[in-house]
C-alpha positions in Angstrom: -7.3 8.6 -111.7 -8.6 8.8 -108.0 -9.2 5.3 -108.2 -5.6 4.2 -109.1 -4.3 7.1 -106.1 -6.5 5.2 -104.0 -4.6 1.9 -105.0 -1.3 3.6 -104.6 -1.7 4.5 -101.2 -3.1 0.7 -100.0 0.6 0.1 -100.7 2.3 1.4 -97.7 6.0 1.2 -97.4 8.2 1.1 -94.9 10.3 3.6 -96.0 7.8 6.4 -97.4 10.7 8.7 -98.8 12.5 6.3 -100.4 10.5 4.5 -103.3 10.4 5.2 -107.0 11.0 8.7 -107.4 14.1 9.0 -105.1 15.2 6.3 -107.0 14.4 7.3 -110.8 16.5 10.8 -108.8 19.4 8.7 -108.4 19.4 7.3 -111.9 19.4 10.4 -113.4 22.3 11.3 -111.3 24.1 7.9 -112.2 23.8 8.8 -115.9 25.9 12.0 -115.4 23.7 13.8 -117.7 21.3 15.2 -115.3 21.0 19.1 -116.1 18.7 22.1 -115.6 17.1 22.0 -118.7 13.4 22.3 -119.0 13.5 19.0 -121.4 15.3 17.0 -118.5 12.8 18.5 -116.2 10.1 17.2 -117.9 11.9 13.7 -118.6 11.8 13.6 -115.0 8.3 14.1 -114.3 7.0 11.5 -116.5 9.4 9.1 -115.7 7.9 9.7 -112.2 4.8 9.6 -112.7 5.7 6.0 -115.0 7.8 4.2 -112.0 5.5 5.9 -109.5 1.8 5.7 -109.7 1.7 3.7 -112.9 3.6 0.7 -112.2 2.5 0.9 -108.5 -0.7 0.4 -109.7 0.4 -1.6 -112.2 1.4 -3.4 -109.4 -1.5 -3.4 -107.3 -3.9 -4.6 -110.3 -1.9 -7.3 -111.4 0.5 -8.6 -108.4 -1.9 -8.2 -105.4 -5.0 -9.0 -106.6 -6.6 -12.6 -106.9 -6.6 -13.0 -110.6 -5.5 -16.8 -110.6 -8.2 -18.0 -107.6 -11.3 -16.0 -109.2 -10.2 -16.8 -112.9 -9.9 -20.6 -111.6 -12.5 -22.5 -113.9 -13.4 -24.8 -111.0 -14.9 -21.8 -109.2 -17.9 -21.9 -112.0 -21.1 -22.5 -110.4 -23.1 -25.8 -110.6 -26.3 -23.8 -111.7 -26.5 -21.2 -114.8 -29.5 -18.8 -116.0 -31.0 -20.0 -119.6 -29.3 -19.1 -122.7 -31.2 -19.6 -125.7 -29.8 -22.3 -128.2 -30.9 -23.0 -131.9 -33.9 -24.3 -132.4 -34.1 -28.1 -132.1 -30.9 -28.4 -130.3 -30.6 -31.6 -129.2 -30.1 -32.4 -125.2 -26.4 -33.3 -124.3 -25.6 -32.5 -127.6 -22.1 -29.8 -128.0 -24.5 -26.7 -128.3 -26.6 -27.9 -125.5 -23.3 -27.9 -123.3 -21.7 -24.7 -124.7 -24.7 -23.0 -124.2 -25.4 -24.8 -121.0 -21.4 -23.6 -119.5 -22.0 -20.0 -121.3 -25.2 -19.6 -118.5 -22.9 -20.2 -115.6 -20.2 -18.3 -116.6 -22.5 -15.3 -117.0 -23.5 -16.0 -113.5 -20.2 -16.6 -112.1 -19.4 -13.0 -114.1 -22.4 -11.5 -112.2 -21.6 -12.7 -109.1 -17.9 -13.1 -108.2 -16.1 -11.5 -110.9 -17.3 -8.3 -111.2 -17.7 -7.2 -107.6 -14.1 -8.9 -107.1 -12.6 -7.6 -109.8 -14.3 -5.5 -111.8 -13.0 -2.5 -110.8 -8.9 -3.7 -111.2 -10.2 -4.2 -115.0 -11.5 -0.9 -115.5 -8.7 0.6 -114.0 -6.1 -0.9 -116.0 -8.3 0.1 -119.2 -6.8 3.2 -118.1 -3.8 2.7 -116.8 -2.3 0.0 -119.6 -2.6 2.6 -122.7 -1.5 5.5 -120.7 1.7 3.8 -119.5 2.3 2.8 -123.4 1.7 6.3 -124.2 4.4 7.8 -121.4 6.7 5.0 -122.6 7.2 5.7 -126.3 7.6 9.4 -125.6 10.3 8.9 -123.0 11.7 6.2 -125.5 12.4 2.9 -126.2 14.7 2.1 -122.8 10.8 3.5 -121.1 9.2 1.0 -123.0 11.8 -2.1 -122.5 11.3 -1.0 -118.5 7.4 -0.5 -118.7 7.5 -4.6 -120.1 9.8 -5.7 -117.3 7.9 -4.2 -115.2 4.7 -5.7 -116.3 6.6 -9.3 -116.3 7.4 -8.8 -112.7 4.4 -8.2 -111.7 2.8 -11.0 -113.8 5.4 -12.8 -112.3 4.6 -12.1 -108.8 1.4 -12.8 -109.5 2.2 -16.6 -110.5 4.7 -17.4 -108.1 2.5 -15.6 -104.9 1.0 -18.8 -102.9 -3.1 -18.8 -102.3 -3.5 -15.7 -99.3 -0.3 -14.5 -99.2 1.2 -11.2 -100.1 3.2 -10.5 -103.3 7.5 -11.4 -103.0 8.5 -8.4 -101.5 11.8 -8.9 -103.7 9.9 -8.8 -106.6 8.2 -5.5 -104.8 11.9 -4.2 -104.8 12.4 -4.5 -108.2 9.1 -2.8 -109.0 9.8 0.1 -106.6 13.6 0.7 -106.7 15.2 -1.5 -109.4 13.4 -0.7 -112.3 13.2 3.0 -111.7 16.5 3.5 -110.9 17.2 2.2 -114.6 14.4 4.3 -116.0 15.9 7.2 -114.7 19.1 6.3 -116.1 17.7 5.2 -119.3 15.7 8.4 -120.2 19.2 10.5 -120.4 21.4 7.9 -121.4 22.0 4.4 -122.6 22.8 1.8 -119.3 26.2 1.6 -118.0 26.7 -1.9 -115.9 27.9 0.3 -112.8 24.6 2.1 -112.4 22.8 -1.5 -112.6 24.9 -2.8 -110.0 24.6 0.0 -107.8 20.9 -0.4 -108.6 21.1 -4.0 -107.3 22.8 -3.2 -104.4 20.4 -0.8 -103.4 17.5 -3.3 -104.3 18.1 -6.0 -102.1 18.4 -3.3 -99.1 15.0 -1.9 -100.1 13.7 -5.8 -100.4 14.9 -6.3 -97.1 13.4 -3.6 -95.5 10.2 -3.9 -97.0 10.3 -7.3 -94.9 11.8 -5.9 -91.8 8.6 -4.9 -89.9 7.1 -8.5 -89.9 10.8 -10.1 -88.8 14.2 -8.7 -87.2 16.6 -11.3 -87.9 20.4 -11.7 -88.0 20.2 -12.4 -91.8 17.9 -9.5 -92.3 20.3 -7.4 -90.7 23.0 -9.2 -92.8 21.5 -8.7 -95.9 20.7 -4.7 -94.8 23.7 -3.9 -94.5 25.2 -6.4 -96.7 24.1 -4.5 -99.7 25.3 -1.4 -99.0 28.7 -3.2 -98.2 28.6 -4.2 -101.3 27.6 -0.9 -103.1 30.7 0.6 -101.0 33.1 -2.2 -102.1 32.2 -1.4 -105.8 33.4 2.3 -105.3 35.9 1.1 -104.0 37.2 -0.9 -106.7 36.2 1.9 -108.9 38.5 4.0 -107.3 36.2 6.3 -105.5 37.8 5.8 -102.1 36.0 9.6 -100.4 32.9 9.0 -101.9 33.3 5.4 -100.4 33.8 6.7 -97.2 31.2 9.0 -96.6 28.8 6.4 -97.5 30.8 3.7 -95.2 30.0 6.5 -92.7 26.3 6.6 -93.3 26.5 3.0 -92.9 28.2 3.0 -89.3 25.6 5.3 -88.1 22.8 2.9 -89.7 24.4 0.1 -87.7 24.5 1.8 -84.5 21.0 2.5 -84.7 20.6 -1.3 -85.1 22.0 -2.1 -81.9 18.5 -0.9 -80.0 17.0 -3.6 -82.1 17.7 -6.1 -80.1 15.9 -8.7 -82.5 12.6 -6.9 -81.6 9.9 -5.9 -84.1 8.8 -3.4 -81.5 10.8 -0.7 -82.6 11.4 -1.1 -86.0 9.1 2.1 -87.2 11.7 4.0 -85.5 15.0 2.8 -86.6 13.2 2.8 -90.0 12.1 7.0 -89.3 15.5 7.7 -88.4 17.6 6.0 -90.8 15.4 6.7 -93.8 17.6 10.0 -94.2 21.0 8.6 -94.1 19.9 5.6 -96.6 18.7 8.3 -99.1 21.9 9.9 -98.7 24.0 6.6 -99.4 22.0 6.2 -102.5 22.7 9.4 -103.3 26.3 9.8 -103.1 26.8 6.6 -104.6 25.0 7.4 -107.9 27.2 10.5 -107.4 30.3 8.5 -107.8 29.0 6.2 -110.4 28.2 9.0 -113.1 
């Protein structure tokens, strides 16, 4: 389990306090069944420890590591050690050639994909049957979550160009998305109000996690834009205090964006400083929602 800590924390976010467990928090909230009961206590923890180390390094194994460019058959190499072959095996013949590309992938095993990935493998000899195991307990919402989850990060994995880092929207989902349902899910059945909250909520994490490498007009937009958003829905819902205590939050967010000045210079700080009054949006608004 070291190992997959040590994976965990190669993920940095920009936002430390808000990740997975502040969000499978919020679910739980959302589902208005959140009580102090030792069973809900516990229901907590492991969904936790499911969103937060598990499909982080779910994450990290799959999404971030170069699966596609070492398992690329092209990458073989041109030489292979000696595998014996039946007896009177004929040159060129089929078994000459199987055995023949069965040498070099042993040495292409050897050589590039052990020391590259050798490691990812064992670790998610561990990690794959214990997130099943966590899943079934917590039910079968867990287990519907724990296979999205693995599909985003499959999917990352696919769609991420050669050298370049994972879509951080598909990071969003992993990190804020998805365990904002699993915290919902473990205490009650989905509502659509607590998804769209939890989509809301998503693209503003997405958006952040992108914020230190650009400061832009439409990241800014799309910052605030989806708390806007989460406030319009309470709104509509007829929440119109709750609604304004987070539109408050907001103002305060978006004064603090106005020493930005479309710099990436300062970003850490208006990131520090408005970590706090983010968590509290999220907060509130899964208040309203349950």
């Amino acid at each position: 389990m070291g190992r997959l800590i040590d994976l965990r924390l190669r993920a940095a976010r920009p936002l430390p306090l808000l990740g997975p467990i502040w969000a499978v928090l919020c679910g739980a909230v959302a589902s208005g069944r959140l009580a102090a009961h030792w069973e809900t206590l516990l229901l907590l923890v492991l969904a936790a420890f499911v969103a937060d180390p598990l499909w982080g390094a779910l994450w990290v194994l799959v999404a971030e590591a170069d699966w596609l460019l070492v398992l690329d058959g092209r990458r073989l190499p041109a030489q292979g050690e000696r595998v014996p072959v039946l007896p009177y095996t004929a040159p060129g013949s089929p078994g000459r050639r199987f055995a023949s590309w069965l040498g070099r992938v042993r040495v292409w095993m050897r050589e590039e994909f052990a020391p590259r990935l050798g490691r990812h493998v064992t670790s998610l000899v561990v990690v794959v049957p214990l997130l099943a195991t966590l899943s079934a307990i917590l039910g079968p919402q867990a287990v519907t979550l724990s296979l999205a989850a693995l599909g985003v990060a499959l999917w990352a994995l696919i769609a991420r160009p050669p050298d370049r880092s994972p879509s951080r929207w598909s990071q969003a989902v992993m990190e804020l998305g998805l365990p904002w349902l699993l915290g919902h899910g473990i205490l009650a059945a989905f509502t659509a109000r607590s998804a769209l909250i939890a989509l809301s909520y998503t693209i503003v994490y997405g958006t952040a996690l992108g914020l230190p490498l650009a400061v832009s007009r439409r990241a800014l937009f799309l910052l605030n834009g989806g708390q806007i958003a989460a406030l319009s829905l309470l709104v509509l819902w007829r929440q119109p205090v709750v609604a304004t205590i987070g539109g408050l939050l907001l103002l305060a967010q978006m004064a603090a964006q106005a020493h930005l000045e479309g710099s990436t210079m300062r970003v850490g700080w208006y990131l520090r400083w408005t970590q706090p009054l983010l968590l509290m949006g999220m907060l509130v608004a899964a208040l309203a929602v349950r």
